[in-house]
N, C-alpha and C positions, 0 to 999 in steps of 0.2 A: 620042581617048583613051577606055579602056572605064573604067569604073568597075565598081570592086571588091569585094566582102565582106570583109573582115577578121579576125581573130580566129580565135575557134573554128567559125567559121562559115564560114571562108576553105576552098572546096574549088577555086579554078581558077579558080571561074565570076565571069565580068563581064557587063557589061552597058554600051549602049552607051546615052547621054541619050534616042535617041527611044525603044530599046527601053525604058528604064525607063519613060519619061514614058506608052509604049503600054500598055503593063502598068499603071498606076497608074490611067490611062485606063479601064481595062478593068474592073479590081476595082470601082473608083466606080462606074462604069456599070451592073455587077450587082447591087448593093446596090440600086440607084434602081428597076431592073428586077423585083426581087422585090418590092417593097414598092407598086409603080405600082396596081394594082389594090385598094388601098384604100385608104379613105375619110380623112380627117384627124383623124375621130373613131374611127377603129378603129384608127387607128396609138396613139391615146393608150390604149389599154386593157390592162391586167394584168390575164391569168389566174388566173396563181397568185402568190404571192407570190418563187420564183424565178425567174419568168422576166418579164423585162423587155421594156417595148413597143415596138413599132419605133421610134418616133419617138425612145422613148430611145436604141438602139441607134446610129440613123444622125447624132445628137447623139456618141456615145461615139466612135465609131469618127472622128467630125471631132475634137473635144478630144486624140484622141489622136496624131493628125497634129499637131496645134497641140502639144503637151506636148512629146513625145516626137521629133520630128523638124525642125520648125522652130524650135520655142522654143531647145532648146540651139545648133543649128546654122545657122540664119539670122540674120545681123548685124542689129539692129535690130530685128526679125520684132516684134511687140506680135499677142496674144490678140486676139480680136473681141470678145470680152467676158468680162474676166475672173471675173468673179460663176460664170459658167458650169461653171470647174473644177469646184469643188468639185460640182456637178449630176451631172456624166457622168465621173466617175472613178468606173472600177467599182472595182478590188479593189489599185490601186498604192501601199500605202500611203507610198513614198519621195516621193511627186508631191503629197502633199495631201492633203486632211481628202477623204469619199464621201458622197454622200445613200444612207439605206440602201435596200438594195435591195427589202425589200417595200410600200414606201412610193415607188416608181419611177412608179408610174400615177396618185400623187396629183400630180404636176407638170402643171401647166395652162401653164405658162409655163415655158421660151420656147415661143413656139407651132411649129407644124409649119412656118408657113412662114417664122418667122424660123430655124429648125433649117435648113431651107432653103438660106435668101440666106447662112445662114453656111459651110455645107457646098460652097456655090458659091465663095464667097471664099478660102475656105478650097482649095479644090482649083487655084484659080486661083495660089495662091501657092506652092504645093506645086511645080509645073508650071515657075513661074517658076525656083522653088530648083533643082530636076532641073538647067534649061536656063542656069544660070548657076553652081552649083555646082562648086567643084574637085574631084577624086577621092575629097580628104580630109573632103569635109565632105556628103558624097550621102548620101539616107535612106537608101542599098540597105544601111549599113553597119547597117539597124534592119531587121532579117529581120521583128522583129515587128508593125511595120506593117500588111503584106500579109496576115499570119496572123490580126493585128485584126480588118483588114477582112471576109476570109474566113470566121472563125469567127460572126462576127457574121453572116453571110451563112446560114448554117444556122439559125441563130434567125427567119432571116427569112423564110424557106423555109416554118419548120413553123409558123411564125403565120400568112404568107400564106396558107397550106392550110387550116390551120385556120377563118380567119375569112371566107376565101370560100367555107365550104364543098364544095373542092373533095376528092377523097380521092387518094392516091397508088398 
């Protein structure tokens, strides 16, 4: 059975569990791949005050998998920690109270590598949902997911660059 878009987002296209699960696979994967080359102490670092550190980022881009895609549509599904919402909601005001954003690189806690074990769990559940989910209840019917993780992926880019000193 493919699973489907819906909505106003419905053009035809489906998708079949492992393609999504490969896809989902994949976005995660590049996230982890851009940000691999540095340190646990440069992931925590703000430039400026709009733009947020990686470690926040691969924090936001988890919570939003958990909010937005499990939380309403998996039976049972419980947060890793709920304290955390309110940390990595960037800009949702329907979802919950935000830590503000120039104040993002004062967060010492969760550390990177509980951002980590949670981002693993977290994806681990996600995978489960895919491979268990009815038609009616797939993240693909959450386009902005992917777009999360993606967009978040360009931030990740130009702070990797930046802080390895590399140039483009």
């Amino acid at each position: 059975m493919a699973i489907r878009r819906r909505g106003k987002h419905n053009r035809g296209f489906g998708l079949d569990r492992s393609t999504l699960a490969a896809r989902f696979r994949a976005v995660r994967a590049h996230s982890q791949a851009l940000v691999a080359p540095l340190s646990p102490e440069d992931q925590q670092l703000q430039s400026m005050p709009d733009a947020s550190p990686t470690k926040w980022h691969l924090a936001h881009t988890t919570w939003f998998f958990e909010a937005v895609v499990l939380g309403p549509h998996a039976p049972g599904f419980q947060p890793f920690n709920a304290a955390w919402a309110r940390l990595f909601n960037s800009y949702y005001e329907s979802l919950g109270p935000r830590h503000p954003r120039p104040q993002r690189g004062l967060l010492s806690r969760p550390t990177l590598a509980e951002v980590l074990a949670w981002r693993s769990a977290l994806d681990a559940a996600v995978l489960a949902f895919i491979d268990s989910a009815d038609a009616d209840n797939s993240p693909i019917q959450c386009p902005a997911a992917e777009r999360s993780d993606k967009s978040n992926d360009r931030t990740f880019s130009n702070a990797a660059t930046s802080l390895s000193g590399e140039t483009s």
